[in-house]
C-alpha positions in Angstrom: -9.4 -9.8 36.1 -10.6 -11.3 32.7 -12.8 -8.3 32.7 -9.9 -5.8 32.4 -8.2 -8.2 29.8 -11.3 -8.0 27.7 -11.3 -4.6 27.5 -8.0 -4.2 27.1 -8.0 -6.5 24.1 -11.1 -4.3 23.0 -9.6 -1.1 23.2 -6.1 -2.8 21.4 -8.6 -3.6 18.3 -10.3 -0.2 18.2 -6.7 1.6 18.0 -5.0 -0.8 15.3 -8.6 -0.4 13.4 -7.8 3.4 13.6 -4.7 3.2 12.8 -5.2 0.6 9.8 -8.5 3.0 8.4 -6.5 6.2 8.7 -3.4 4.4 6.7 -5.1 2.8 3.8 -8.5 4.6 3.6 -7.1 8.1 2.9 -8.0 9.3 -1.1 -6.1 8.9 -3.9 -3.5 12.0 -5.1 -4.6 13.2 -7.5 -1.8 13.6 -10.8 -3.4 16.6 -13.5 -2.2 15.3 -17.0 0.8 16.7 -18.2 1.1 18.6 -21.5 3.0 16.0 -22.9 -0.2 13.6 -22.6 -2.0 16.2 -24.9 0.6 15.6 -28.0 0.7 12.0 -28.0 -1.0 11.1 -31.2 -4.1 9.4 -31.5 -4.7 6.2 -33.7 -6.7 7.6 -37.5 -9.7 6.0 -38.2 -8.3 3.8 -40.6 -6.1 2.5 -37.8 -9.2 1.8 -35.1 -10.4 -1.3 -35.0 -13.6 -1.9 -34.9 -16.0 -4.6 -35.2 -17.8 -5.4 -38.2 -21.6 -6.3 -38.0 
């Protein structure tokens, strides 16, 4: 009897590990910039700062 509770405990890991690596594991979405990211302006040169050696 302790046999069939084993594996039953067994098999209830292996499905929530499925279930857990199929939920969480899946890629990122990927977002393509928008045309509005384009015209933001960018700092001058004058503005960057940078360090000094």
């Amino acid at each position: 009897m302790w046999l069939l509770m084993l594996e039953a405990g067994g098999a209830g890991l292996v499905l929530i590990f499925i279930v857990w690596w199929t939920m969480f594991a899946s890629p990122k979405p990927y977002h393509p910039p928008s045309l509005n990211d384009a015209e933001t302006p960018q700092p001058d040169d004058e503005q960057r700062q940078e360090p000094h050696h």
